[in-house]
Kinemage of the C-alpha trace (Angstrom):
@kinemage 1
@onewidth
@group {chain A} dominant
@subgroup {mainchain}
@vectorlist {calphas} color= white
{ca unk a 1} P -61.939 -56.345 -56.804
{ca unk a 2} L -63.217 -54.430 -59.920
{ca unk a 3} L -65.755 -51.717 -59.971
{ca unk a 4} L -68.387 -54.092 -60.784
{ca unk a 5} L -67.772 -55.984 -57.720
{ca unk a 6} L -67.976 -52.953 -55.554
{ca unk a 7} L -70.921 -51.540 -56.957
{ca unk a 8} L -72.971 -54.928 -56.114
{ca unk a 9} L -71.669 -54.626 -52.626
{ca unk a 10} L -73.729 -51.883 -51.148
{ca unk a 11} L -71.926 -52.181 -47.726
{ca unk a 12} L -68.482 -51.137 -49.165
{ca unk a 13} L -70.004 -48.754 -52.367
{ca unk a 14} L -71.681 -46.968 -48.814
{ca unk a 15} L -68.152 -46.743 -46.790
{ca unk a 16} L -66.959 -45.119 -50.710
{ca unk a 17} L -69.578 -43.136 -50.758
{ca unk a 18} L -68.977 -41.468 -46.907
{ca unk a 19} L -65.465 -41.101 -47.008
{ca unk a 20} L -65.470 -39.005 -50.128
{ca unk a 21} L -66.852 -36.251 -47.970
{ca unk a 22} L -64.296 -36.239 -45.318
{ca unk a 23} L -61.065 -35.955 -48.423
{ca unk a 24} L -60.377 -32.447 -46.967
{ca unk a 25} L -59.902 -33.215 -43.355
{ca unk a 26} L -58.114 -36.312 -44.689
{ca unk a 27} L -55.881 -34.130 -46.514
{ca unk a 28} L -55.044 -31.620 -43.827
{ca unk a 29} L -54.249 -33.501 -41.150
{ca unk a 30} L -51.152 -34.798 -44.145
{ca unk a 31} L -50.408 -31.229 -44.690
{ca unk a 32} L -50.120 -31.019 -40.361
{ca unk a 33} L -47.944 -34.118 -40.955
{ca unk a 34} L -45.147 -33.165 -43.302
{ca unk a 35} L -46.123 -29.574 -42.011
{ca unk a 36} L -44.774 -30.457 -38.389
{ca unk a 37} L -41.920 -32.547 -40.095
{ca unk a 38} L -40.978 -29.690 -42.009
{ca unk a 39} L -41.375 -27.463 -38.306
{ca unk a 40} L -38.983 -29.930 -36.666
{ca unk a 41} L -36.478 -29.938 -39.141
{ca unk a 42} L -36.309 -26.107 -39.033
{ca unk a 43} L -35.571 -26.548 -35.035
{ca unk a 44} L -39.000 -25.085 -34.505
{ca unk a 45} L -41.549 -26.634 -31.804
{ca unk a 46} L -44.816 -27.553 -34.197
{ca unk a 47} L -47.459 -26.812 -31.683
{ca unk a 48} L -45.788 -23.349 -30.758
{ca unk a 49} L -45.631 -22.620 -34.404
{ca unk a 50} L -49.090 -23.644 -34.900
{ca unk a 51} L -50.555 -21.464 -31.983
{ca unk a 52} L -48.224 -18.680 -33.209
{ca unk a 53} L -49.850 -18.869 -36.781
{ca unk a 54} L -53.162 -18.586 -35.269
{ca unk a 55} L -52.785 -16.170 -33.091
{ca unk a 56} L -50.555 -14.084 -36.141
{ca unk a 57} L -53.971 -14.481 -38.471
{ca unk a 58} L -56.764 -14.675 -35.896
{ca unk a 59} L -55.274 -13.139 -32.417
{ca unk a 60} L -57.470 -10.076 -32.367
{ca unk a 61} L -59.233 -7.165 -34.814
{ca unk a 62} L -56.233 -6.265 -36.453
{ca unk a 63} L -54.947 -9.616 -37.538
{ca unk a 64} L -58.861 -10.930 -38.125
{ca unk a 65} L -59.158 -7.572 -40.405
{ca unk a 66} L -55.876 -8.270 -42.236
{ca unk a 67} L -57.056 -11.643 -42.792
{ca unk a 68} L -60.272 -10.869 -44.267
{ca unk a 69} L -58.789 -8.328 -46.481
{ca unk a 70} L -56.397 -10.380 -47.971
{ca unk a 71} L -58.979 -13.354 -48.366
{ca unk a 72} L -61.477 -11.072 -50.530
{ca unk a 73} L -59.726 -10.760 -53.036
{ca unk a 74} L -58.633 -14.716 -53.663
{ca unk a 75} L -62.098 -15.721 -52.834
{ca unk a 76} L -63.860 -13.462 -55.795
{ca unk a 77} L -60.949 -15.021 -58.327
{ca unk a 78} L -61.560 -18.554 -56.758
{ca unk a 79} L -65.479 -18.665 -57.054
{ca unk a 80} L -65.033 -17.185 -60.860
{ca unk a 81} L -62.307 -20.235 -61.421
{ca unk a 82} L -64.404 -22.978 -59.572
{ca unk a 83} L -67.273 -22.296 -62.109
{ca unk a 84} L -64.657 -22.654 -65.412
{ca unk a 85} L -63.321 -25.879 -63.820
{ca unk a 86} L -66.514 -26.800 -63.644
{ca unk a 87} L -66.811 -26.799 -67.024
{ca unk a 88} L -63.227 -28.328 -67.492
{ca unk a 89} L -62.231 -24.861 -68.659
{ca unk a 90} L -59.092 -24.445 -67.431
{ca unk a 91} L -58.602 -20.966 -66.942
{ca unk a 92} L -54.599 -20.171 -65.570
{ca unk a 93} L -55.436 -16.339 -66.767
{ca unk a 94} L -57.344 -14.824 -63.454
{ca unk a 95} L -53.600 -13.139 -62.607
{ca unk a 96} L -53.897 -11.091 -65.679
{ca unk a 97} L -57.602 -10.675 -66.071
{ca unk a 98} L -57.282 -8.914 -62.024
{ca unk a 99} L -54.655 -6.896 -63.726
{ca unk a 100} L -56.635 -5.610 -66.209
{ca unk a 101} L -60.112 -5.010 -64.594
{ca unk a 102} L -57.861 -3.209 -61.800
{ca unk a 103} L -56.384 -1.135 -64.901
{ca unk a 104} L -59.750 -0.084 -66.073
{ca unk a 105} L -61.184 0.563 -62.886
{ca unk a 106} L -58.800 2.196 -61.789
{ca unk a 107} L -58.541 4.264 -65.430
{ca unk a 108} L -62.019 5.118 -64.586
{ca unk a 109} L -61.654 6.831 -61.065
{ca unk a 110} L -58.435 8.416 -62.496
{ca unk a 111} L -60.451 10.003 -65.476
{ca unk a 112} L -63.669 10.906 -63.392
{ca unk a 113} L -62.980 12.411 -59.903
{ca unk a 114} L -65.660 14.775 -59.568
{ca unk a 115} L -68.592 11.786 -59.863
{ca unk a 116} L -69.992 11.226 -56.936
{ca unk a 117} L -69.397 8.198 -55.044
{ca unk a 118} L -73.058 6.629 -56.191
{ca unk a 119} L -71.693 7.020 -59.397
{ca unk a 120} L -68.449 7.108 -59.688
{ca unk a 121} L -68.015 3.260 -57.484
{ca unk a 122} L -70.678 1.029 -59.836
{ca unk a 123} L -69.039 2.592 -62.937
{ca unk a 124} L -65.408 1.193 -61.305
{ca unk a 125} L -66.962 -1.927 -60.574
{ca unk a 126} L -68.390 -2.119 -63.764
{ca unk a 127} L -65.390 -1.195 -65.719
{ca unk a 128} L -63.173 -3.693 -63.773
{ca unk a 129} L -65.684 -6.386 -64.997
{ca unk a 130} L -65.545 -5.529 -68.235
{ca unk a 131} L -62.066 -5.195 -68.360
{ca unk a 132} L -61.442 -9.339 -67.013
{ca unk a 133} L -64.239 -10.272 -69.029
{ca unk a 134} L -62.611 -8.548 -72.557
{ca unk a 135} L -59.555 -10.496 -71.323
{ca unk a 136} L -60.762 -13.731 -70.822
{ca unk a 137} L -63.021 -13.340 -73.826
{ca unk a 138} L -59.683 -13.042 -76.351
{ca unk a 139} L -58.292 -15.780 -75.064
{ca unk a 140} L -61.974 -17.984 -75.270
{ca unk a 141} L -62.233 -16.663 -79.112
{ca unk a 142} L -58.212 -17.482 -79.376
{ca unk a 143} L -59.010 -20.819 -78.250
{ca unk a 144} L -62.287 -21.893 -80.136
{ca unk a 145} L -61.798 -20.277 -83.511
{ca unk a 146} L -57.958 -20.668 -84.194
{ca unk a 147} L -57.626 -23.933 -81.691
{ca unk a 148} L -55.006 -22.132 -79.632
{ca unk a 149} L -54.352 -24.041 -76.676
{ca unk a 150} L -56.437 -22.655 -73.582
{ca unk a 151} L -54.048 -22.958 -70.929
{ca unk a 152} L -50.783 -21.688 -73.123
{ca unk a 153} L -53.082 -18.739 -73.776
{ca unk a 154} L -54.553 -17.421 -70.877
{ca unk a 155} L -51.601 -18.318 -68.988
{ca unk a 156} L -49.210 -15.811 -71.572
{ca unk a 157} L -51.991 -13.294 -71.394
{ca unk a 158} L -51.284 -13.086 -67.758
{ca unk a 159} L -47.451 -11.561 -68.554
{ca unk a 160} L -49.167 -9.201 -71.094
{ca unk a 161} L -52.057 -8.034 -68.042
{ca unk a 162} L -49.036 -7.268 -65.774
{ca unk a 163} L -46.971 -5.470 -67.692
{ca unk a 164} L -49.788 -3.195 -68.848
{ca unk a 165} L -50.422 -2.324 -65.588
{ca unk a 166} L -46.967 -1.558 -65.318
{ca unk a 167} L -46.282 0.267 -68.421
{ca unk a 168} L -49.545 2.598 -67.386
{ca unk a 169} L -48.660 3.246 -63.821
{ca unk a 170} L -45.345 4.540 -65.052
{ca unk a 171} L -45.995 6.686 -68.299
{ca unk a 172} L -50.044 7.492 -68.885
{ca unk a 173} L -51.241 7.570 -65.304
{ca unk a 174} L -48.311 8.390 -63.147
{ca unk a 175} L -49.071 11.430 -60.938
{ca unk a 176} L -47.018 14.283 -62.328
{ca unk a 177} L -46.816 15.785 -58.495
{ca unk a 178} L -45.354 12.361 -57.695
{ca unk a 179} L -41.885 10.668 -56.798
{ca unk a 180} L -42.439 7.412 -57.152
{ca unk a 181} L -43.850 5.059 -60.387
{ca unk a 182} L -47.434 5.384 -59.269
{ca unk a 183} L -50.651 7.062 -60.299
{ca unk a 184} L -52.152 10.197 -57.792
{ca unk a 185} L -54.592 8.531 -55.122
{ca unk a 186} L -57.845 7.746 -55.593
{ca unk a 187} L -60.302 10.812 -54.801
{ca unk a 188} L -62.778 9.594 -51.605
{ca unk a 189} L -65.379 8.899 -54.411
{ca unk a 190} L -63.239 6.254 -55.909
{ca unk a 191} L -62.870 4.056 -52.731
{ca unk a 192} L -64.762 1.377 -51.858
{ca unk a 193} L -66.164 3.076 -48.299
{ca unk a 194} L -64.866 0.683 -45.292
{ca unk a 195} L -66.963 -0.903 -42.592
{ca unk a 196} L -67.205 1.339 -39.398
{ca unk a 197} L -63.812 2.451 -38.059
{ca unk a 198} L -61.814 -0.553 -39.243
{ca unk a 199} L -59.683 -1.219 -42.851
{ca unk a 200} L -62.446 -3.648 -43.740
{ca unk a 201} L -64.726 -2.368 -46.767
{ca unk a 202} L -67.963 -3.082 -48.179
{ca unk a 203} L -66.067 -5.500 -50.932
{ca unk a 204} L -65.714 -8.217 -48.077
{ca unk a 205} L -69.319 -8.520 -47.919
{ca unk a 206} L -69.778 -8.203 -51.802
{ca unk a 207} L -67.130 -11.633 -51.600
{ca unk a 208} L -69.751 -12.879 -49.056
{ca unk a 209} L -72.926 -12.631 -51.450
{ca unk a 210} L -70.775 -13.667 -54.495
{ca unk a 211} L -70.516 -17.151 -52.726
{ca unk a 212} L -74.507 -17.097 -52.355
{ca unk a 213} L -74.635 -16.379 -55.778
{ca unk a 214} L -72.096 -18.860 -57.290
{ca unk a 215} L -73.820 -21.416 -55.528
{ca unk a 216} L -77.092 -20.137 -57.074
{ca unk a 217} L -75.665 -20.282 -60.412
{ca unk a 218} L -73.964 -23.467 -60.219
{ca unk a 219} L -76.643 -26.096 -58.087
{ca unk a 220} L -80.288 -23.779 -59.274
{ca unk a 221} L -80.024 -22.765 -62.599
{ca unk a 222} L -79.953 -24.139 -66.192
{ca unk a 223} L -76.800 -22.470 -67.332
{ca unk a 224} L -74.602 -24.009 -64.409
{ca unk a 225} L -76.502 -27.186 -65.443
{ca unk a 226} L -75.457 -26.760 -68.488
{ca unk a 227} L -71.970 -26.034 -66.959
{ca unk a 228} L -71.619 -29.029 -65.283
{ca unk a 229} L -72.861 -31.386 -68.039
{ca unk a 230} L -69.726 -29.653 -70.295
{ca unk a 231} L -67.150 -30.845 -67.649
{ca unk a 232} L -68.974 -33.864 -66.828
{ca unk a 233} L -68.598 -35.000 -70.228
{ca unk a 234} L -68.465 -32.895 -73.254
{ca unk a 235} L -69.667 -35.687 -75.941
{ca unk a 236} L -72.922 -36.685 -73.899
{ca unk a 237} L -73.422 -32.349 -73.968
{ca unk a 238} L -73.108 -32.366 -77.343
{ca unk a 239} L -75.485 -35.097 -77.517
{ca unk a 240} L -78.735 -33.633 -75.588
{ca unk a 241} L -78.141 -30.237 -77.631
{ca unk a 242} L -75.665 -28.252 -75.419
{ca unk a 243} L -73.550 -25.719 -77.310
{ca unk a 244} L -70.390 -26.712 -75.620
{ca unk a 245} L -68.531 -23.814 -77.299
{ca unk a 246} L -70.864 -21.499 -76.311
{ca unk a 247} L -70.760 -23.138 -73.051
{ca unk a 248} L -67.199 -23.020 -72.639
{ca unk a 249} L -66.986 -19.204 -73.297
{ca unk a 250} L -69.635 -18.425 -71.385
{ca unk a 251} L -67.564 -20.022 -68.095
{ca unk a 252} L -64.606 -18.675 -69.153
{ca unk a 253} L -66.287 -15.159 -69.434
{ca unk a 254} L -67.888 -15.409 -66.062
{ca unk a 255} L -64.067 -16.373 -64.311
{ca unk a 256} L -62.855 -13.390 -66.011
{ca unk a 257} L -65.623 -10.740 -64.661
{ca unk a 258} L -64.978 -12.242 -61.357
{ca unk a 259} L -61.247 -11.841 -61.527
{ca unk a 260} L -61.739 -8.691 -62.982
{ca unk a 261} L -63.668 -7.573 -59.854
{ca unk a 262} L -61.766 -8.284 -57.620
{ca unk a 263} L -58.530 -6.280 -59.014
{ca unk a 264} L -60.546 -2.842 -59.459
{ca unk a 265} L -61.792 -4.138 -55.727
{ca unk a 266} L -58.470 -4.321 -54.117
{ca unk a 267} L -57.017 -0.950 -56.019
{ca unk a 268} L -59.971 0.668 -54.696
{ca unk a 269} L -60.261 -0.352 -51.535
{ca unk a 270} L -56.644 -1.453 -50.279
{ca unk a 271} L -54.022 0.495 -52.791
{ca unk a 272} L -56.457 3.379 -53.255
{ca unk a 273} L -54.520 4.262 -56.491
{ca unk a 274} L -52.426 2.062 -59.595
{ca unk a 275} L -49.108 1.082 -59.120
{ca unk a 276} L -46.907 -1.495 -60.817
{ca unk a 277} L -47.520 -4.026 -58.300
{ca unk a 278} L -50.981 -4.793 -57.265
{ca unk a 279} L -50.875 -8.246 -56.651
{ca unk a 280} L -49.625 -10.464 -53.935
{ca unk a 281} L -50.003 -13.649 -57.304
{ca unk a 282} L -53.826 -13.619 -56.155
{ca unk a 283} L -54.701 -15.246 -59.540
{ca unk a 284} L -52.398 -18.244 -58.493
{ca unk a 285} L -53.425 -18.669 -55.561
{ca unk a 286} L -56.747 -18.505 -56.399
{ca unk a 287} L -56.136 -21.749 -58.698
{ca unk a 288} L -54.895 -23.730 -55.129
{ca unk a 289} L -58.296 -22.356 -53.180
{ca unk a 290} L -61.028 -23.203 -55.975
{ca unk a 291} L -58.863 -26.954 -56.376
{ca unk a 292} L -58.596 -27.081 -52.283
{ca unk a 293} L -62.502 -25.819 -52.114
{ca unk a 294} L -63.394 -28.419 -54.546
{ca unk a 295} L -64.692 -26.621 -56.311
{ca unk a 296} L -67.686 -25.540 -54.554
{ca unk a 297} L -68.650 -22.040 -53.122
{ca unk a 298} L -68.681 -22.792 -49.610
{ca unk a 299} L -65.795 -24.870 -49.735
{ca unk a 300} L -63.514 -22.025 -51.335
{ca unk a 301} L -65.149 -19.702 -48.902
{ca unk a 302} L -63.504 -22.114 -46.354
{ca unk a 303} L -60.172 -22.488 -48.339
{ca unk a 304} L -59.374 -18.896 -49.162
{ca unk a 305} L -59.901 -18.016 -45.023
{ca unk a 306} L -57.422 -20.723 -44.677
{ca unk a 307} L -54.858 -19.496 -46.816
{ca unk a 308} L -54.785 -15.753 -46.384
{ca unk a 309} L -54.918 -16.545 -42.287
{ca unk a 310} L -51.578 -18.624 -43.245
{ca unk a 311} L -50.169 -15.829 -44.801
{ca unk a 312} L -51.171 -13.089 -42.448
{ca unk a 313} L -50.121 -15.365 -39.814
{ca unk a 314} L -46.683 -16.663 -41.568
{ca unk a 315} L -45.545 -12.631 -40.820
{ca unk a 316} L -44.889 -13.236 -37.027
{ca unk a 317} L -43.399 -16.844 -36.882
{ca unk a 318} L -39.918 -14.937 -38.553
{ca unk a 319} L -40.104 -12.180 -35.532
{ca unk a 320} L -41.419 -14.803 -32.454
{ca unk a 321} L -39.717 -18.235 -33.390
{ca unk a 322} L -36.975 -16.974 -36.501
{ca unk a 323} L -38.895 -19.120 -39.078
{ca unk a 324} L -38.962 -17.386 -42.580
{ca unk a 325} L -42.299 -15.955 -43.496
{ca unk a 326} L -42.268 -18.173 -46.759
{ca unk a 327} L -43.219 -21.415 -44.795
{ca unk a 328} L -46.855 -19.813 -45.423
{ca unk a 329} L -46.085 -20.909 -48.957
{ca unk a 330} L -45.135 -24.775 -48.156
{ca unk a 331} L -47.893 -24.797 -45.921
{ca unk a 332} L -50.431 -24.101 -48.570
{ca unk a 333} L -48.599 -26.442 -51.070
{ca unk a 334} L -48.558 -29.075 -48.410
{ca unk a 335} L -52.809 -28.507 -47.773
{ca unk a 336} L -52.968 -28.569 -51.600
{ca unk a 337} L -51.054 -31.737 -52.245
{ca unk a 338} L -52.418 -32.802 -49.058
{ca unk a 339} L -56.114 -32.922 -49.874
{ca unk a 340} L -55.586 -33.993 -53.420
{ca unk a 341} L -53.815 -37.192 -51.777
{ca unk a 342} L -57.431 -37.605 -49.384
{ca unk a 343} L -59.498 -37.263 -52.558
{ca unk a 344} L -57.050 -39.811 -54.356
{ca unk a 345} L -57.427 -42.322 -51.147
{ca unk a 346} L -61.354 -41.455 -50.353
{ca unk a 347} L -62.052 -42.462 -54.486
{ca unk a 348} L -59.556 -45.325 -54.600
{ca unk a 349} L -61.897 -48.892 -55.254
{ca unk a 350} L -60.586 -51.767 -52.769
{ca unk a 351} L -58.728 -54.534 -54.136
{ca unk a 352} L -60.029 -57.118 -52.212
C-alpha cells in the first residue's frame, strides 16, 4: 500500500498516528527482552536482577540522591543537544565543551576565593557558559566559513577539551601543598550550596527549570520556531527568509552553554576542585538521552533518570548477584537501539 493509499484511509493514517506515541514503551519492553536474554545467559535470574537494579538506584535517600546527582549533569548536556538536533545540528562536542566550561569555572573559583558566595557562584556559572559556548562557537565558525565537517569537528575538539583539562590540573592549577595531579579544593564560596543535610545541591533544581525553559524555547518562541523549521527542512527555511547559518550557530551555541554548565556544575558541586578526570563520558551519554528523549524536554527529563538510576544501580548487581557493573552500559545500548526499533515499527506504512 503506498503512502497515498494510507493517507485516504483515515482509519489506518489514525492507528499511525497513535502508535507513534507509544515508540518508547515499544522500545523498552525490547531492551527488557534481549536485556533478560542477556541476564539468562550470564546465569543471572532477570527479575532478581531487575528488582536488584531498582532497589541499587531507587532503594532509599542515598541511592535516590546518587541518582539524581549523576542525572544532573546528563540532563543539562541532553536538553542543550535536543535543541541542536532539532535543528539537524549534530553536535558530538558536549564531552569537550563540559570540559572546558568546567575549566573556566573552575579557573574562576581558583583565581577568586575571597568573593563571596553571591558573587563568586554566578561568575562560575557564568564563566562555565562562556567557556562551552567559545567551544562550540569555533567549531560552528569552523564549519560554516571553511565547510569543515560538523561532526569531524566538534567530535576532535572533544580530545583537545580533555586534555586541557588535563594539562591544567597537572601544571597551572595543581595545588602546590598537594600529592596528587589535582588543583587545591574549592573555597565554601565556590560550591554550589547542597539541599538540606543531603549531597544534593541547588544545580538539581537549576536541571529542573532548564527543562521548563527548553520547552519554552523550543514549542513558545520564534527562535525555536525558527529552530525547528532548519531541521525540518533547511531549503523551505531558506525559502520564507530564515538565516539557516545563523540559525545553525545559534543552536549549536545554545548546546554548548548548556554543556558548558553543567561541567563548572559538577566541579563545583560534586568534585569541589579540577582534576584530570571529571567526567564519567557525560557528553556521550548525553547524545543516547536527548535521541532516547526524542528529543523533547520532558522526555530527556525521563531518559536521563533512567540511565543514571541504571548506572547507580548497575554498582550492586556485581556485589549481590556477581554480574559486572558494565551491564549498565548494554542496558542503555539495548533501551537506545530498543526505542529506535519502536519508532522504526510505530512510522513503518502497511503494505497491505
Amino acid at each position: 500500500m503506498t503512502s497515498n493509499s494510507v493517507a485516504s484511509n483515515p482509519i489506518k493514517q489514525f492507528s499511525l498516528q497513535r502508535l507513534k506515541p507509544l515508540a518508547p514503551v515499544l522500545g523498552i519492553l525490547i531492551a527488557l527482552l534481549f536485556s533478560s536474554i542477556l541476564l539468562v545467559l550470564s546465569g543471572a535470574n532477570p527479575l532478581q536482577a531487575y528488582q536488584e537494579l531498582l532497589l541499587g538506584a531507587l532503594g532509599g535517600p542515598r541511592q535516590l540522591t546518587e541518582t539524581l546527582l549523576k542525572t544532573t549533569p546528563i540532563l543539562i548536556i541532553a536538553l542543550g543537544l535536543a535543541i541542536a538536533f532539532k535543528a539537524r545540528v549534530w553536535n558530538i562536542g558536549a564531552e569537550g565543551q563540559y570540559h572546558i566550561g568546567a575549566l573556566l569555572g573552575g579557573w574562576i573559583g581558583l583565581t577568586f576565593p575571597t568573593l563571596p558566595a553571591i558573587l563568586l557562584i554566578p561568575l562560575m556559572l557564568i564563566a562555565g557558559g562562556l567557556g562551552g559556548l567559545l567551544w562550540s562557537g569555533l567549531a560552528g565558525l569552523l564549519h560554516l566559513r571553511r565547510g569543515v565537517n560538523l561532526i569531524i569537528c566538534t567530535l576532535m575538539l572533544n580530545y583537545i577539551g580533555i586534555l586541557l583539562v588535563q594539562y591544567a590540573a597537572r601544571v597551572p592549577l595543581r595545588d602546590p601543598n598537594g600529592f596528587l595531579p589535582e588543583s587545591a579544593k574549592f573555597v565554601a564560596a565556590a560550591r554550589l550550596p547542597r539541599l538540606g543535610d543531603s549531597r544534593l545541591h541547588i544545580g538539581v533544581l537549576l536541571a529542573l527549570i532548564l527543562v521548563g525553559l527548553a520547552y519554552v524555547l523550543l514549542w513558545r518562541t520564534t527562535l525555536g520556531f525558527r529552530l525547528r523549521a532548519v531541521g525540518a527542512k533547511l531549503s523551505v527555511a531558506e525559502w520564507v527568509g530564515i538565516k539557516t547559518g545563523r540559525s545553525i550557530l545559534t543552536a549549536l551555541l545554545i548546546s554548548g552553554t548548556l554543556a558548558g554548565l553543567g561541567g563548572v556544575i559538577e566541579v563545583s558541586a560534586t568534585y569541589t576542585r579540577l582534576k584530570p578526570s571529571i567526567s564519567d563520558g557525560y557528553g556521550f551519554t548525553g547524545i543516547l538521552v536527548a535521541l532516547l528523549g526524542q528529543l523533547h524536554p520532558v522526555g530527556i527529563l525521563v531518559a536521563a533518570v533512567l540511565f543514571s538510576a541504571l548506572e547507580v544501580g548497575a554498582q550492586g548487581l556485581n556485589v549481590s548477584l556477581q554480574i559486572p557493573a558494565a551491564v549498565a552500559g548494554v542496558l542503555q545500548a539495548l533501551l537506545v537501539l530498543g526505542v529506535l526499533a519502536g519508532q522504526a515499527i510505530a512510522q513503518r506504512e502497511p503494505t497491505a
